[in-house]
C-alpha positions as CSV (number, residue, x, y, z in Angstrom):
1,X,0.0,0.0,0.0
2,X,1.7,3.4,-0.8
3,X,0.7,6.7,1.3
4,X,0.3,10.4,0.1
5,X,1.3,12.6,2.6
6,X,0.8,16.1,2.5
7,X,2.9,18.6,4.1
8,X,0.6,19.0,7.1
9,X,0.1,15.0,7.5
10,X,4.2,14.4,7.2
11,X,4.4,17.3,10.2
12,X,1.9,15.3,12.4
13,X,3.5,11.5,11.3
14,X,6.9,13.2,12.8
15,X,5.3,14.8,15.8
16,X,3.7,11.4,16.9
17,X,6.9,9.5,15.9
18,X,9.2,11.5,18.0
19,X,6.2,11.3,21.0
20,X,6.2,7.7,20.7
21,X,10.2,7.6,21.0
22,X,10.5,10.2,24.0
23,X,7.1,7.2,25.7
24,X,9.6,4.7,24.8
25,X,12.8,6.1,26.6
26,X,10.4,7.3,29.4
27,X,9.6,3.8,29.8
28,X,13.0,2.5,29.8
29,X,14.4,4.7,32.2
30,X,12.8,3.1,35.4
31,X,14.2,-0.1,34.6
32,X,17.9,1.3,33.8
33,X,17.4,2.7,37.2
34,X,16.5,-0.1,39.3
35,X,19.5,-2.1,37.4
36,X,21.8,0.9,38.6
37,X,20.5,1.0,42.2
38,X,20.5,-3.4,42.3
39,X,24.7,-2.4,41.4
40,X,25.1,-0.3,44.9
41,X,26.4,-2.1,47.4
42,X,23.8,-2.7,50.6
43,X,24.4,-0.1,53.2
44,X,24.7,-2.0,56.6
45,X,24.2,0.1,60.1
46,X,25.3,-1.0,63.3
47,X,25.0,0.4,66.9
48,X,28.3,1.0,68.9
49,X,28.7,1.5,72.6
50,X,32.2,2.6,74.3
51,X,33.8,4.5,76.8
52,X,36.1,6.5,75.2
53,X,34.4,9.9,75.9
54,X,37.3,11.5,77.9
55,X,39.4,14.3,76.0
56,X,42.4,12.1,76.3
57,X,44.9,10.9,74.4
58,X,44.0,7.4,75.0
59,X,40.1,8.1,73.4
60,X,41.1,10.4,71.0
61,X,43.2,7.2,69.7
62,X,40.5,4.6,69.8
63,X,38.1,7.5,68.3
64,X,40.3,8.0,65.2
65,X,40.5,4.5,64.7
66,X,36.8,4.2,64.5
67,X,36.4,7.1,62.5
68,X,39.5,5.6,59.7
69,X,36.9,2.4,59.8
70,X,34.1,4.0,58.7
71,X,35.7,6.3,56.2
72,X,37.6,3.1,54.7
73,X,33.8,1.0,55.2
74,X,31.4,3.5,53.5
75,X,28.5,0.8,53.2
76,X,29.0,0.1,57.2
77,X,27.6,2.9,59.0
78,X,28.6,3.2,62.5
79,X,26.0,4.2,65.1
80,X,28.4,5.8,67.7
81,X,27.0,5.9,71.5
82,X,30.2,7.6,73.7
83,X,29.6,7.3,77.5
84,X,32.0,8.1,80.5
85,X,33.7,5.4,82.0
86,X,32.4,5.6,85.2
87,X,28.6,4.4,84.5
88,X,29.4,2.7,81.3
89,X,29.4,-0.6,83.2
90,X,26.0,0.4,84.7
91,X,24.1,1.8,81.9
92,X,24.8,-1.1,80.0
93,X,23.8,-3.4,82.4
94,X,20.5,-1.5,82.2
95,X,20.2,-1.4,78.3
96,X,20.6,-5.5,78.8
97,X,17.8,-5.6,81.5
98,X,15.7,-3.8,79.1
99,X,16.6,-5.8,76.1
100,X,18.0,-2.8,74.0
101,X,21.8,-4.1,74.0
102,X,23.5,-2.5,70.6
103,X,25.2,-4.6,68.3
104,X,28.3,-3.9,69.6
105,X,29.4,-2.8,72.7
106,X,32.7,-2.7,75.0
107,X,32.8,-5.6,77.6
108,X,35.1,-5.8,80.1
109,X,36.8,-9.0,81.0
110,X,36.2,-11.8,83.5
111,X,33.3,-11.2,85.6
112,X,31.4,-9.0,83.4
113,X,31.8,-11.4,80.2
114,X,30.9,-14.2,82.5
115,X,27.5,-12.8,83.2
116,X,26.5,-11.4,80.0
117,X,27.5,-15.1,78.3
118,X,25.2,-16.6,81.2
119,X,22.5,-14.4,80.1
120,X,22.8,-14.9,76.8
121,X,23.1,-10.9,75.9
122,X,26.5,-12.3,73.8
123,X,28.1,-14.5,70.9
124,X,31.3,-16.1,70.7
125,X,33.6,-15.0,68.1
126,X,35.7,-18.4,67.2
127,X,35.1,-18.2,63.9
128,X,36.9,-15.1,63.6
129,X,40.4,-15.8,65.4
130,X,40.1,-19.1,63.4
131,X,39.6,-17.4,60.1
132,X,42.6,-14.9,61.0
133,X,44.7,-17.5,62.7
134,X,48.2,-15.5,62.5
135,X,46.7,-12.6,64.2
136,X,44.9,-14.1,66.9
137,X,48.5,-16.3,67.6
138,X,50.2,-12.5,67.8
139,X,48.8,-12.0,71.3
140,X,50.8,-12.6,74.4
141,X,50.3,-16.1,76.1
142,X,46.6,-16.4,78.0
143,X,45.7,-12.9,76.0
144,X,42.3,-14.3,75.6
145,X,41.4,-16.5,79.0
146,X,39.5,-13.5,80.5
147,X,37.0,-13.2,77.3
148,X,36.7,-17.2,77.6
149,X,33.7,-18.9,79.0
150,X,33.2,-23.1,78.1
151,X,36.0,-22.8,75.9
152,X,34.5,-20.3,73.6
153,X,35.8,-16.8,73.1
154,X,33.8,-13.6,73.3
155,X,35.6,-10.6,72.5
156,X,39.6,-9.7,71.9
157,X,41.9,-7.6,74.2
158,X,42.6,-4.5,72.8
159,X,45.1,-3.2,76.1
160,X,46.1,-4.5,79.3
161,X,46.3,-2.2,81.8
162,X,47.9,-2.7,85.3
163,X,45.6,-0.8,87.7
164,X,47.7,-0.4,91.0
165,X,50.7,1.6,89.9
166,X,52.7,4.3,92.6
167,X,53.4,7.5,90.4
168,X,55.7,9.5,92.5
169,X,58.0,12.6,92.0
170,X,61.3,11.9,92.9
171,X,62.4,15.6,93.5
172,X,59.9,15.6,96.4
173,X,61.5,12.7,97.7
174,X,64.9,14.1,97.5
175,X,64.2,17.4,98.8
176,X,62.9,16.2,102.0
177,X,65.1,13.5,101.9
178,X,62.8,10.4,101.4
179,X,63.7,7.1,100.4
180,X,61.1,5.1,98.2
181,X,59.4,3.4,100.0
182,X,60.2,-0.3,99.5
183,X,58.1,-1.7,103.1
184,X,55.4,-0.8,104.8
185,X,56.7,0.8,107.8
186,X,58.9,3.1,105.5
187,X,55.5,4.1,104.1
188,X,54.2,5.3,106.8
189,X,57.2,7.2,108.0
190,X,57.0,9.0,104.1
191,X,53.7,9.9,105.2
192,X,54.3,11.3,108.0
193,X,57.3,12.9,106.6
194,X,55.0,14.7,103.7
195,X,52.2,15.5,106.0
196,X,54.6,17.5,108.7
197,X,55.8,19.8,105.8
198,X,52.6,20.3,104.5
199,X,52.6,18.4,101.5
200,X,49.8,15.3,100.7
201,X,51.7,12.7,100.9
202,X,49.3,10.3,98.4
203,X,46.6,12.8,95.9
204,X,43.7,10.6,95.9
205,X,40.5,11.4,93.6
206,X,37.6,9.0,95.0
207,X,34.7,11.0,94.3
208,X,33.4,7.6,92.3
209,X,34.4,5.3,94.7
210,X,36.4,3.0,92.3
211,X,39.4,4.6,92.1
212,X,40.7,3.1,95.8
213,X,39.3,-0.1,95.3
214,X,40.9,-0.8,91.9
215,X,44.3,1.3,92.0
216,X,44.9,0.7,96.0
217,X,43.1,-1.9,97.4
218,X,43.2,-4.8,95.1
219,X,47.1,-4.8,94.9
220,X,46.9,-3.6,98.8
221,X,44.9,-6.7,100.0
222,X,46.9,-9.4,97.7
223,X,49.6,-8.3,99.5
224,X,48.2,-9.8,102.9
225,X,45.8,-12.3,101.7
226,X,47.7,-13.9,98.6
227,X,45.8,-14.4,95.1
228,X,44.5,-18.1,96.2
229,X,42.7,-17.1,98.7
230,X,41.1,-14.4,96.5
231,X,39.9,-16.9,94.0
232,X,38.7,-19.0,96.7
233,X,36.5,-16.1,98.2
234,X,35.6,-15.2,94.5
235,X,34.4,-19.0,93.9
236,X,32.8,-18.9,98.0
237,X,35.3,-21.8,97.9
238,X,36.4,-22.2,101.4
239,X,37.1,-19.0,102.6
240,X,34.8,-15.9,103.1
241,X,35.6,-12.3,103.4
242,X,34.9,-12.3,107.1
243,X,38.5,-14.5,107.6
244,X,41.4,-12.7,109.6
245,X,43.5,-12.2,106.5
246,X,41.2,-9.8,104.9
247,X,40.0,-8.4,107.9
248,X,44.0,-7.7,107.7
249,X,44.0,-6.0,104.5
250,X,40.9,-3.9,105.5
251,X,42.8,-2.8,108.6
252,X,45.8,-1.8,106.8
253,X,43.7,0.4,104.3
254,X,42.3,2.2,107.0
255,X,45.2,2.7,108.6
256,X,46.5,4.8,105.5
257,X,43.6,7.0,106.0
258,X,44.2,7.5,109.7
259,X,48.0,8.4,109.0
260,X,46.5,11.0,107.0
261,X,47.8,9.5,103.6
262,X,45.0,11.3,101.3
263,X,43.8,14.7,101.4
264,X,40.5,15.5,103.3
265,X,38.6,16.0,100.2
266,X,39.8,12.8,98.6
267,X,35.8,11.6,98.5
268,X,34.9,15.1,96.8
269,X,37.2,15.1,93.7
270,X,37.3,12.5,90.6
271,X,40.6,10.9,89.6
272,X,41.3,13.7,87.1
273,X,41.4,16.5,89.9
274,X,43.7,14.1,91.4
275,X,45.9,13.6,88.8
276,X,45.6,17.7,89.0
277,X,46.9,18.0,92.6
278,X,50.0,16.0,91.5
279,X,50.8,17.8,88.9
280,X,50.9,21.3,90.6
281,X,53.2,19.7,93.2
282,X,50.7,19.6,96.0
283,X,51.2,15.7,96.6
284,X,54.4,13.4,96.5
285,X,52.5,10.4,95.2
286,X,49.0,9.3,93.4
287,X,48.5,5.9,92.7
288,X,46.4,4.6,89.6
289,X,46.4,2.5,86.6
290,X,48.8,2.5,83.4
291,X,46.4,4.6,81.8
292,X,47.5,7.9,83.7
293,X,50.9,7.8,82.0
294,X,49.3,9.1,78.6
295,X,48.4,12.1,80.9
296,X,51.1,12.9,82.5
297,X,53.0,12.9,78.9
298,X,50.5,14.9,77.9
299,X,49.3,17.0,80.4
300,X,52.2,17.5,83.7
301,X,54.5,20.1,83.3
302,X,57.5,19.5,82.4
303,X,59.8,19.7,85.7
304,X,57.2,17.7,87.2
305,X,56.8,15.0,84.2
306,X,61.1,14.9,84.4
307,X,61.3,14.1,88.6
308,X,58.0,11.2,87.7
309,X,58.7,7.6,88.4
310,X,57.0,4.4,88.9
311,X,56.9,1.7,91.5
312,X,54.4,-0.6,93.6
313,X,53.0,-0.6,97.1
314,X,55.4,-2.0,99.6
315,X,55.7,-5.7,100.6
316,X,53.8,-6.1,104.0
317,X,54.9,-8.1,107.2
318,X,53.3,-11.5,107.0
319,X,51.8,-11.3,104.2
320,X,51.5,-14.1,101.7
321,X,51.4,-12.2,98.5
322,X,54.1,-11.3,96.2
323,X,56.0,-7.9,96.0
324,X,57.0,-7.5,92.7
325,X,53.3,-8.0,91.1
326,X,50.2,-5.5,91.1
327,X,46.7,-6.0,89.9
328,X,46.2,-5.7,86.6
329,X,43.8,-6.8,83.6
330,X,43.5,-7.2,80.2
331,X,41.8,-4.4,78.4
332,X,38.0,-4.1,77.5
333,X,36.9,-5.6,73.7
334,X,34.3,-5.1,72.0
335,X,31.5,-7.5,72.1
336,X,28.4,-9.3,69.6
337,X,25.0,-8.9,70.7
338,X,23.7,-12.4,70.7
339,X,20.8,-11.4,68.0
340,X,23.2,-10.4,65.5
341,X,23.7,-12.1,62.6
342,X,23.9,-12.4,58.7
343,X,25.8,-9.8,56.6
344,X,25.3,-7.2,59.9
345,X,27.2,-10.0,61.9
346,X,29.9,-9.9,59.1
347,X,30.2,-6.2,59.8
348,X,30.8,-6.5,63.3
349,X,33.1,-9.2,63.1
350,X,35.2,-6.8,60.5
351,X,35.1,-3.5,63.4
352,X,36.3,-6.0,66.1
353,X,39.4,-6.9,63.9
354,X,39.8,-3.6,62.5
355,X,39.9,-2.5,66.3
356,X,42.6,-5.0,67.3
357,X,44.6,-5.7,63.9
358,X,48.3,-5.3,64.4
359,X,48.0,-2.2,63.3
360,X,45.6,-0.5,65.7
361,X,47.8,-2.2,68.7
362,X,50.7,-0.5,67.0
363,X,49.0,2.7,66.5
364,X,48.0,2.2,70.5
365,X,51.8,1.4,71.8
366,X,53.1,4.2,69.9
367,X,49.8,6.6,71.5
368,X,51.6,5.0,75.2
369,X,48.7,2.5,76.1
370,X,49.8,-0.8,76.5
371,X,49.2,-3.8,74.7
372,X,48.6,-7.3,74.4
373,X,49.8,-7.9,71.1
374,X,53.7,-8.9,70.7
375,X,55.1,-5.8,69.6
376,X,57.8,-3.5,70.8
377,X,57.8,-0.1,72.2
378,X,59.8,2.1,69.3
379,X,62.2,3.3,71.8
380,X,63.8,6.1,69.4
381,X,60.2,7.8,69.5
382,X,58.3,7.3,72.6
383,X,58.4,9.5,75.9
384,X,61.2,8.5,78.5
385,X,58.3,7.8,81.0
386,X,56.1,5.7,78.4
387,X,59.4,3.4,78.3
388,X,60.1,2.7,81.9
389,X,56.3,1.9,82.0
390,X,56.5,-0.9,79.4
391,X,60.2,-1.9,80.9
392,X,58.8,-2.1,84.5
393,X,55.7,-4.5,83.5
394,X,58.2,-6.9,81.5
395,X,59.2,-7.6,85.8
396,X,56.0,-7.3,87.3
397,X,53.1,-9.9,87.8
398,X,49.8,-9.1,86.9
399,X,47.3,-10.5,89.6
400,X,43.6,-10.4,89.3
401,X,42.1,-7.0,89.9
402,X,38.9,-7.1,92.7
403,X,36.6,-5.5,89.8
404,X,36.9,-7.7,87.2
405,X,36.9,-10.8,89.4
406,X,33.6,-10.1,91.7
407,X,30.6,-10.3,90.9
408,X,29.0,-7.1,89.9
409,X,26.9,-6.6,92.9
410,X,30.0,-7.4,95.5
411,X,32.2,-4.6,92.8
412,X,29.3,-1.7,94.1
413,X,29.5,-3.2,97.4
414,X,33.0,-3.1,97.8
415,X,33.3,0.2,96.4
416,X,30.8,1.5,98.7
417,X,32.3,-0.3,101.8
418,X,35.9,1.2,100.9
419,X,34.5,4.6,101.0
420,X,32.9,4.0,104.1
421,X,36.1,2.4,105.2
422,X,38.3,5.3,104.8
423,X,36.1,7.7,106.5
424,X,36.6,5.5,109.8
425,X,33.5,2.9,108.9
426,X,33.8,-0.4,110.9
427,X,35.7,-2.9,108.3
428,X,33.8,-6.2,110.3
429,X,30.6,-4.9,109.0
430,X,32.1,-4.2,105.7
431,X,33.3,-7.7,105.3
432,X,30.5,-9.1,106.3
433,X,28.2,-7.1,103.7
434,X,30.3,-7.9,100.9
435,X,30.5,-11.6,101.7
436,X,26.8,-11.7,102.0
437,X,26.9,-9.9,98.4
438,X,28.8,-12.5,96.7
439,X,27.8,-15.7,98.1
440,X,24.2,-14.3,97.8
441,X,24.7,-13.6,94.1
442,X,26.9,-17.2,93.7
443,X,23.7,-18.6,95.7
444,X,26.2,-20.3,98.1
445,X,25.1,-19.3,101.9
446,X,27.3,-20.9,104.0
């Protein structure tokens, strides 16, 4: 069949022809689309709990990291929750009551991983050391024994921290002609030394009431009571906190506080105001954790960060602990929330390595935190002080630290109870509370 057009008809053919086409690419475009959009990789988000809110350079470390993970993970994003160490243990513990854990969150060793594995709040992470075998066989010996429960493991150290270290400023010493105190008697003579020319002999910052427990009292009462016994009274197997030895150990921490050892405010300021007086050369001594030597690099001034060295409490009379050892623990690790799983599970598992590759804990020794991971100090860049630290641990024993050991309730108790104890409280009743708090808790009344 052949067509006439006419010059209007050919105008109108075109007009519908070039309609149809533009229809036609309209209708195309949707699917093109979709194909485009099926190509993007699935974005994945994931809560995160930790406790690196202080304006340190310990945080800012472990905040950078996170940040370089989700810069280098743009399809992972990271739900960040910061919360200050000193309630972080209790809020999550309430999240967990509530059943609103995130997907990952710090967990500190022993005691606390015990109970959240009990409750199953948390997964093990096996499959990951296994997958990444020459990583996980980087750590130091026994590394991993306080994130293990039943032979599985449930998180990775990212530290280790001892947490009963004497910081103390030699000039001080020397000018009023001091020794260091290497027993308990000479101690007490330093303190009384300090106290008659007006200087605080120990700067102490227990305003949250674990800062005597952890950095005094746990090295302070291994001292007397030895570290079986302590596992025995953790276990309530055959012994109890009511027996002479740390009814010992409780006397002896008072009697600091009755020589006068802390400053009268020492329940009125946090361990940061303490670190404060120390630096302003209003105290000869604090005593705290590892932790504080990032601060003092960072923070003392100079002639005071020069005269700063580093020892443990005395060896006490009788006593059947060791001298040359302080409590200590392995750092926190992140954690799985037992719900997680799938490609969000991947995710996590990927953070938790990122967070403890062989990088980060190099990135970490070099920030002066201490590590797990078999690596060495770079001794032609880090601070004089940083050194002696990691030097000094190589020849000291870690023992178990009170707060990761106990159960939570008998950590409050005993925090409560030293407070109480310092300010002249009866340490019989003190005992007897916190052994009624843990063998309640352990169900084992005896």
């Amino acid at each position: 069949m052949r067509y006439n057009f006419t010059s209007g008809s050919w105008k109108l053919f075109v007009l519908i022809l070039i309609c149809n086409l533009i229809a036609g690419c309209a209708s195309v475009a949707p699917t093109v689309q979709s194909a485009q959009s099926d190509a993007e990789p699935k974005k994945i988000t994931l809560t995160v709990w930790h406790d690196w809110a202080a304006q340190d350079s310990a945080s800012d470390i472990m905040r950078e990291l996170l940040s370089q993970f989700q810069k280098d993970n743009p399809q992972i994003e990271l739900r960040l929750q910061s919360v200050i160490p000193d309630v972080y243990r209790s809020r999550i513990k309430t999240i967990a009551a509530a059943d609103e854990l995130p997907d990952v969150f710090l967990i500190g060793p022993d005691s606390m991983t015990r109970e959240f594995v009990r409750g199953g709040l948390i997964q093990p992470i096996d499959d990951l050391l296994k997958a990444n075998s020459d990583w996980a066989n980087g750590f130091e010996p026994r590394s991993f024994d306080a994130f293990t429960v039943e032979d599985k493991k449930y998180s990775v150290p990212m530290t280790i921290s001892p947490t009963s270290l004497v910081f103390y400023n030699q000039a001080i010493f020397d000018q009023y002609r001091v020794p260091v105190p290497q027993t308990w008697e000479e101690l007490l003579q330093a303190i009384s030394t300090f106290n008659k020319h007006g200087v605080t002999p120990i700067a102490l910052g227990n305003k949250s009431t674990w800062v005597a427990p952890s950095s005094i009292f746990s090295t302070l009462a291994d001292r007397i009571t030895g570290t079986d016994w302590f596992m025995n009274v953790v276990s309530q197997s055959g012994a109890r906190f009511t027996d002479a030895s740390f009814m010992d150990a409780l006397a002896k921490m008072q009697q600091l506080a009755r020589a006068r050892a802390f400053q009268d405010n020492f329940g009125f300021i946090d361990s940061n105001q303490m670190e404060q007086m120390y630096f302003h050369k209003q105290a000869a001594m604090f005593i705290e954790g590892g932790w504080a030597v990032g601060r003092l690099i960072a923070e003392a001034p100079k002639d005071v960060l020069e005269s700063t060295h580093i020892t443990v409490l005395p060896a006490i009379p009788g006593g059947k602990g060791e001298q040359m050892a302080t409590s200590g623990v392995v750092g926190k690790g992140f954690a799985l929330n037992a719900k997680l799983e799938g490609e969000r599970r991947d995710a996590a598992l990927k953070l938790i390595y990122t967070m403890a590759s062989p990088e980060a804990q190099r990135k970490m020794l070099n920030g002066n935190m201490l590590v797990s991971y078999r690596v060495d100090v770079d001794r032609t860049a880090a601070h004089p002080l940083f050194i002696e630290l990691h030097d000094f641990m190589k020849r000291v024993k870690l023992l178990p630290a009170y707060e990761t050991q106990l159960t939570t309730a008998a950590v409050e108790t005993l925090n409560e109870g030293i407070q109480e104890l310092l300010k002249g409280g009866s340490p019989a009743a003190i005992a007897q509370k916190l052994q009624d708090t843990q063998a309640n808790v352990l169900g084992k009344f005896r």
